[in-house]
N, C-alpha and C positions, 0 to 999 in steps of 0.2 A: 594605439592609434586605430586598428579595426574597429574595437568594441567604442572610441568615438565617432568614428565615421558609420558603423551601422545606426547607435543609437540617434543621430542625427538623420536616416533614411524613416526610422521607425518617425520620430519628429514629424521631417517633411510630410511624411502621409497623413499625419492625425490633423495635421492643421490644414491640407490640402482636402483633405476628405470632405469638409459640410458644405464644399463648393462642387465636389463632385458628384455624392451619389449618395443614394438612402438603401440602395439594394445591388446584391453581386449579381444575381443571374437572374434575367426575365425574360430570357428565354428571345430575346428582343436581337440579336442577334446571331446569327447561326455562321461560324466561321472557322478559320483553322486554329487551333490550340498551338501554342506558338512550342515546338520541339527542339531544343540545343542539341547541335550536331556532338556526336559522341566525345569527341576531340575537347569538347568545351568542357562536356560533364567530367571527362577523366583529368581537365587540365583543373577545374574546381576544387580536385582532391577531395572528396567525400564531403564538402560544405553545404549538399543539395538539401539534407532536411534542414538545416538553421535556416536555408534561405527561405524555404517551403514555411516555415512556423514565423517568417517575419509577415511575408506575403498573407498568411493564415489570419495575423494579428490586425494588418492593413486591412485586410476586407471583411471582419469582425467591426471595426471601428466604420467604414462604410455604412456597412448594411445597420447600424443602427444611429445611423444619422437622419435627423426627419428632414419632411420636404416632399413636393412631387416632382416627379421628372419627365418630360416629354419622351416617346420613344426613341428619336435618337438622340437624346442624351445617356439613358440608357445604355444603348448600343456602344456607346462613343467609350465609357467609363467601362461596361464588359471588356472593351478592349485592349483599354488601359491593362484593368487588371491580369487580363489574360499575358501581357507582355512583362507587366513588373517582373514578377518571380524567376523567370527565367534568363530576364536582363540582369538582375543581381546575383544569379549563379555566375551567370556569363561572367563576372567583373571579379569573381572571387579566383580566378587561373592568377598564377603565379606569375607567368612573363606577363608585362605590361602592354606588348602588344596583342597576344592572345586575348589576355582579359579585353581589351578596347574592340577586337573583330568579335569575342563571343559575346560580349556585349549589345555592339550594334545589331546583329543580327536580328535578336527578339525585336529590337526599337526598331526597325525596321517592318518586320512580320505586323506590329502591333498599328505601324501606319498605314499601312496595304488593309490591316482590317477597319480603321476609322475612316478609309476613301470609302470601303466598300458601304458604311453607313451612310455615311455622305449620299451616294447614290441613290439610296434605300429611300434616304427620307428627305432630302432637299429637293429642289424644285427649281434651281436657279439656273439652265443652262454652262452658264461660263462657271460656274462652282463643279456641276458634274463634268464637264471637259478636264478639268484642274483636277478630280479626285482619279479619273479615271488614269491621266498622263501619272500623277504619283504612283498609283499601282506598279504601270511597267518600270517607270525610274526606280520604286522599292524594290520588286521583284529584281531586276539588275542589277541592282545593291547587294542581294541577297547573295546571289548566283558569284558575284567577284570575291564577298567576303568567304563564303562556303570555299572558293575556289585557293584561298589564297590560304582559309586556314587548313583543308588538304596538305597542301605543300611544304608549309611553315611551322607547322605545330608542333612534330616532333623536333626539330630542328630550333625550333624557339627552349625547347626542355621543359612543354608544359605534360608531356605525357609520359 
């Protein structure tokens, strides 16, 4: 059932890809690398390189996608990928709840960095108000998940 459910993430990506992006890194934007709290990675049980060589394979099949891309689309799809990899560790912990907080947290990180594009390169007042408010909602998201898997984690028997 794993190796269905991964090779269906490898799937989504390939066929999500020519809508996303032709290139991983342009540098286009500059932001936090999205880092699973330690609880996550030891609740993963040693899954980080499979995940590392999906996410690998995902942004191989990107970057040789043709097409141009505006910069922030760019920015938007850096972001993306910057949160995959570490969303799919996040999801490989053994408790089901574990897995769903170490989960969110990257998908979280990874919207905090798509406002901040937003920012960057829209121009639409009421768009930047709305990326700016998701920031603090993300970040507070962040802060209760963190919070919650402190307390939880061992106690769940993901570590």
């Amino acid at each position: 059932m794993k190796i269905l459910a991964l090779s269906s993430l490898v799937c989504i990506g390939t066929f999500i890809a020519p809508a996303l992006a032709q290139q991983h890194d342009h540098g286009s934007m500059q932001g936090s690398a999205v880092e699973l709290p330690a609880a996550c990675k030891a609740a993963a049980g040693g899954k980080e390189a499979m995940m590392k060589d999906m996410q690998g394979h995902m942004s191989q099949a990107m970057q040789s996608m043709p097409g141009q891309m505006t910069e922030a689309q760019k920015g938007l799809q850096q972001a993306m990928m910057k949160m995959n990899g570490p969303m799919m560790q996040g999801m490989m912990a053994g408790d089901a709840d574990v897995a769903w907080i170490c989960a969110m947290i990257p998908h979280h990180q990874g919207a905090i960095d798509m406002a901040r594009v937003g920012l960057k390169s829209g121009d639409n007042p009421e768009a930047k108000k709305m990326a700016e408010k998701s920031i603090k909602e993300q970040e507070k998201s962040i802060a209760e998940l963190t919070s919650w898997l402190d307390k939880n984690a061992k106690k769940e028997g993901s570590q």
